[in-house]
C-alpha positions as CSV (number, residue, x, y, z in Angstrom):
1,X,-19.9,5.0,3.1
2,X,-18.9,1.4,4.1
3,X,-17.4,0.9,7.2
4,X,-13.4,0.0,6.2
5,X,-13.5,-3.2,6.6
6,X,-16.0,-3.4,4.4
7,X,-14.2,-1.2,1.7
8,X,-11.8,-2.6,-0.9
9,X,-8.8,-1.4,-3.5
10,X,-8.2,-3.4,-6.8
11,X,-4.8,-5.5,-6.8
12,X,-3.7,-2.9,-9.1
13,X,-3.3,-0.4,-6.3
14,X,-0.7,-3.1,-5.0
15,X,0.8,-3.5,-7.4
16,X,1.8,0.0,-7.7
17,X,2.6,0.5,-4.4
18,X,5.2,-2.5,-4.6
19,X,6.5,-1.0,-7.9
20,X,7.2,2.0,-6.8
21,X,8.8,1.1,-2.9
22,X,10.3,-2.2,-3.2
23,X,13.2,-1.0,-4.1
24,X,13.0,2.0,-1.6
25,X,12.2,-1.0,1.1
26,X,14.1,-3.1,-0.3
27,X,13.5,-6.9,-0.3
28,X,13.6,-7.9,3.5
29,X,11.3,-4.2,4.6
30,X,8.8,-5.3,1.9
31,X,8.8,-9.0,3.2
32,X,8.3,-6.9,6.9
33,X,5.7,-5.1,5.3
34,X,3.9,-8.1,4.0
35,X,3.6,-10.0,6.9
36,X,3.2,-6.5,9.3
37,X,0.2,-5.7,7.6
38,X,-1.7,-9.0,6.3
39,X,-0.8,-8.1,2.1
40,X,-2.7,-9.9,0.0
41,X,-1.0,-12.2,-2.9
42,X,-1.5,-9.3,-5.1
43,X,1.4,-10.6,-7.4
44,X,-0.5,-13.8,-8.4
45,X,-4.0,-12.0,-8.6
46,X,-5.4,-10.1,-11.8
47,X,-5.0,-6.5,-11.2
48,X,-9.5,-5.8,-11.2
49,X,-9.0,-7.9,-8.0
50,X,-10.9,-6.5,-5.1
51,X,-8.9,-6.8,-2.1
52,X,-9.4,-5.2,1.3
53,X,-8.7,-1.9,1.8
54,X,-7.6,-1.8,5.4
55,X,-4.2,-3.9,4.7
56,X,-3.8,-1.4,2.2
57,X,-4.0,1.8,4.1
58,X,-1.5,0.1,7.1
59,X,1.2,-0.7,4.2
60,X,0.8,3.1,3.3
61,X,1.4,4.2,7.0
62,X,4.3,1.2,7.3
63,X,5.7,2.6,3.9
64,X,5.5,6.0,5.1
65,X,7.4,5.7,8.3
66,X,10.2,4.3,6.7
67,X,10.7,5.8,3.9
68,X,12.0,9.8,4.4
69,X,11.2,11.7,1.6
70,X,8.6,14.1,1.4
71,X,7.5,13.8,-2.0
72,X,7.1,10.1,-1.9
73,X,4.5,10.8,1.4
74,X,2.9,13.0,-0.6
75,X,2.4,10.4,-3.5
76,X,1.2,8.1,-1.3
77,X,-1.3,10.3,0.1
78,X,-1.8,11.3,-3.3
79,X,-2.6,7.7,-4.2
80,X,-5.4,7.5,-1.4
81,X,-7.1,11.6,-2.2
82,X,-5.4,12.4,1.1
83,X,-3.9,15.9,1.0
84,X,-0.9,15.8,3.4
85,X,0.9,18.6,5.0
């Protein structure tokens, strides 16, 4: 396996994550998000996009600290094969 910052997520993956919390964020927390963790311009890019994967993983953890609902953690971790308790 490749060390993380050597692993990468398509744009896609971004592009569901902002789909589905945006609007949970809403538009300043995603802005926070965004700059918190480095996001890539995954709205301009083509969704096969490699990207790197540990921004990715730190929106996930910014995304799950914020927003309290148990099912949406477990989507998220769902989204990364994570099983969460």
């Amino acid at each position: 396996m490749k060390p993380i910052g050597e692993q990468t997520v398509k744009a896609l993956s971004w592009q569901l994550l902002y789909g589905n919390y945006r609007s949970k964020l809403g538009a300043e927390g995603w802005e926070r998000l965004e700059q918190a963790v480095g996001a890539p311009a995954f709205r301009r890019m083509d969704s096969d996009e490699d990207c790197p994967m540990a921004p990715f993983n730190e929106a996930v953890l910014f995304i799950d600290r914020r927003v309290d609902d148990r099912r949406d953690h477990h989507r998220v971790g769902r989204a990364l094969g994570q099983h969460l308790p």
